[in-house]
Residue, then its C-alpha position, 0 to 999 in steps of 0.5 A: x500500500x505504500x508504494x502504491x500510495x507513493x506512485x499515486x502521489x508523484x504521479x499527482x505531483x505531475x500532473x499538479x505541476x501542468x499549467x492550468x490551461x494545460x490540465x483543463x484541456x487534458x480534463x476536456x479530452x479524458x471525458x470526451x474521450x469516452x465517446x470517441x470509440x463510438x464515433x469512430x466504429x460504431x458509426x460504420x457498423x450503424x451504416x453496414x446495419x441499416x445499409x449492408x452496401x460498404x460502398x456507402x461506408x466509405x462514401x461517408x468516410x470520404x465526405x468526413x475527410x472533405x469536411x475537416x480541411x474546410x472546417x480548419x480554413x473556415x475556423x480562421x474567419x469564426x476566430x475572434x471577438x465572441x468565439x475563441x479557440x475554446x469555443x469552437x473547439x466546444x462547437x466541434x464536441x457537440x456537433x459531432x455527438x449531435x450528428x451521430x444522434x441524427x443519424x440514428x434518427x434518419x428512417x433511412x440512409x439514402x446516398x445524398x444523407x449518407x453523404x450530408x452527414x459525414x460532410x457535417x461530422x467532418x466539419x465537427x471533426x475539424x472544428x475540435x482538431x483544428x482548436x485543440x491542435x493550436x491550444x496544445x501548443x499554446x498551452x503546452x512545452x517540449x519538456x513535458x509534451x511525452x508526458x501530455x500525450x502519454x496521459x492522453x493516450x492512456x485515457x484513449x486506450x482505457x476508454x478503448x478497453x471500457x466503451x466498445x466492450x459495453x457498447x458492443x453488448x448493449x447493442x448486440x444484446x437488444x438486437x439478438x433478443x428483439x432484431x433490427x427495429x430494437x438495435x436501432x433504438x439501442x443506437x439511438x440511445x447510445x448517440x444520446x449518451x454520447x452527446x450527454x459526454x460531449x456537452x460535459x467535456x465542452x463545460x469543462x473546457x469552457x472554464x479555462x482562459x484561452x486565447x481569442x485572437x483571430x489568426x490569418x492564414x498566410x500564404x506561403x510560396x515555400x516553407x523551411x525544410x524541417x516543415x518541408x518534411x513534417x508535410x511530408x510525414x502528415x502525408x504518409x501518416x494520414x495513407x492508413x487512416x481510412x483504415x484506421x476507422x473503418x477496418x474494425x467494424x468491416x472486417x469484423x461485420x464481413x469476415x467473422x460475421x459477427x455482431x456488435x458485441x463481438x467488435x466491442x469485444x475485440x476492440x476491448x481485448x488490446x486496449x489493456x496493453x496500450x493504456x499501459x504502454x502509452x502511459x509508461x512510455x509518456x511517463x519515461x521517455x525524453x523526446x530523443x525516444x520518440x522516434x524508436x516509440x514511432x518506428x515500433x508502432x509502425x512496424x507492430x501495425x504493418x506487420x498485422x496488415x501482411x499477416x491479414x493480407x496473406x491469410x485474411x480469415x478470422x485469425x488474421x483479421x484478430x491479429x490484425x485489430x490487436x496491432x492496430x489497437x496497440x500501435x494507434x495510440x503510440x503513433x499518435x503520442x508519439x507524433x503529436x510532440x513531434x508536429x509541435x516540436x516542428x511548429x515550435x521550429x518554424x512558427x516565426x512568432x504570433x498567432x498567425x504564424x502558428x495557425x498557417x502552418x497548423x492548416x498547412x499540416x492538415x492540407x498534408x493530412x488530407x493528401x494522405x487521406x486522398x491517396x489511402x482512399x483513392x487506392x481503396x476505390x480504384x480496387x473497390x471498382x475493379x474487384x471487390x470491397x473485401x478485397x481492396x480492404x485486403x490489399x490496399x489496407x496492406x499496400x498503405x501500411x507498408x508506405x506508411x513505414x516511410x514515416x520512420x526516416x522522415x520522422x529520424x531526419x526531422x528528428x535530427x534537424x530539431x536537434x533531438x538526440x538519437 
């Protein structure tokens, strides 16, 4: 009990030593964290339900990608006098959770709704990612960066352990006693429990003291190399986020043909490993680790596509979600301080600095997303949804390793030890 009572107490020691700024935003996102394993799997798992066409899946997937980049440019304008950064980060929590409550009151799922709605929920995605991006950089430091992110990506991953499990048996269980009609409804009440959330986290948020300034997008006609780099990592990052979200409720709707308590189950299963390794490694690296903690998730995640790739049944698809469920939230700890490092770098100073390249960053993610859902397409058209999972998801994984020397030169070029 004393050791643990002693743990507990440096741990709270630093967390206590964070700005106030700094902690208010971890607060924001270990609640709002709660309500995005929903978002983010059970969203494709409701459209598969209600449609059974995988097409309109990625249609949906497609339409949020085309929302975020214009929600970061139209953020530029809504900046200023009454709104801040805050606020709108506010407005994107709340969005988000009021579309997913929308969809499941829609009485069907047509292409132009399908296409409407994951425009708005990509405009409610820019909008949090857009706000949160600048105020974790205003409002953090390199110093304790790894920590930050560490702590953050632990709530992620407790919350990956805590919500698909019950979600997925909510669900599963109303609809195997009482069919379709009932798992409608249990959806419906799950997207008001995650708007419940997200007002919550929006509330918290608000009682910070965040700048309000408006920043103006600069046009650059060319940037230093370090950023030069950093687009070029958004980019190759961003190949395998299609996958990212939509693999676990398709592969496991379509190849195990299981349910919604079986994806909860699966998504559950990893995300004990993660929180733990997530929070230690934030805890104990130094920013010289980042690039190692990078390249072993690269490696753990590309691994599980060859694997699903070769065999593609259900062994394969299990490893496969394990990987990805491990290796998503250290490339995301990992990749955070290192796009901050790079802004820290670059920014010349000023809001309007800070905010350009933050949207140039996002234009570099939305490339990433183009290629990754392109490829899909391409082979979707020529053959088959299930095999373009197979192949293409594989074929991104593998030019996804080619964030590890780009990530090793920016690494030098910030000056971080190797």
């Amino acid at each position: 009990m004393t050791l643990a009572r002693a743990f507990l107490q440096r741990e709270a020691a630093l967390f206590c030593a964070l700005p106030r700024n700094a902690k208010l935003l971890l607060g924001t996102s270990t609640v709002s964290v709660f309500a995005a394993p929903v978002v983010n799997v059970f969203v494709y798992a409701f459209i598969l339900r209600s449609t059974f066409d995988l097409n309109r899946v990625m249609a949906f997937q497609v339409a949020l990608f085309s929302g975020i980049p214009v929600a970061f440019l139209a953020n530029r304008f809504l900046v200023g006098g009454r709104f801040g950064f805050a606020h709108l980060y506010a407005l994107g929590l709340v969005l988000c959770g009021a579309v997913l409550a929308g969809m499941t009151l829609l009485s069907a799922l047509t292409w132009g709704l399908i296409i409407g709605m994951g425009f708005l929920m990509g405009l409610a995605t820019g909008l949090q990612w857009a706000n949160r991006n600048y105020l974790s950089l205003v409002c953090t430091q390199d110093r304790f960066r790894n920590y930050y992110f560490g702590v953050e990506s632990f709530f992620l991953c407790v919350s990956g352990v805590v919500m698909p499990a019950l979600v997925g048996a909510f669900i599963g269980a109303r609809a195997g006693a009482e069919g379709t009609a009932a798992a409608k409804a249990a959806y419906q009440w799950v997207a008001g429990a995650v708007l419940l959330l997200s007002v919550g986290a929006s509330g918290f948020l608000l009682r910070g003291s965040f700048p309000a300034e408006r920043p103006a997008i600069r046009v650059r006609s060319a940037f230093k190399p370090v950023w030069r780099k950093m687009l070029v990592l958004a980019t190759l990052k961003a190949t395998v986020q299609i996958f990212f979200t939509t693999a676990p409720a398709v592969l496991i709707m379509r190849v195990l043909g299981g349910q919604e308590n079986a994806l909860g189950y699966v998504q559950s299963a990893g995300a004990v490993l993660a929180a733990v390794l997530s929070y230690v490694i934030g805890r104990s690296t130094r920013p010289e680790h980042r690039v190692a903690v990078l390249a072993a998730a690269l490696f753990l995640y590309g691994s599980g596509a060859v694997v699903n790739a070769v065999l593609f049944d259900r062994f394969s698809v299990l490893v496969l979600m394990a990987c990805q469920i491990v290796a998503q939230p250290l490339l995301d700890a990992t990749y955070n301080p290192i796009l901050l490092g790079a802004l820290d770098a670059v920014a010349d100073g000023g809001s309007e600095s800070r905010y350009a390249y933050i949207v140039s960053h996002e234009i570099g993610i939305f490339a990433g997303r183009v290629i990754g859902s392109a490829a899909f397409i391409a082979l979707a058209c020529a053959d088959s949804g299930d095999d373009a999972f197979r192949y293409v998801l594989a074929l991104m994984a593998l030019v996804h390793l080619f964030c590890w020397p780009v990530a090793a030169s920016i690494r030098r070029d910030l000056g971080w030890r190797a």
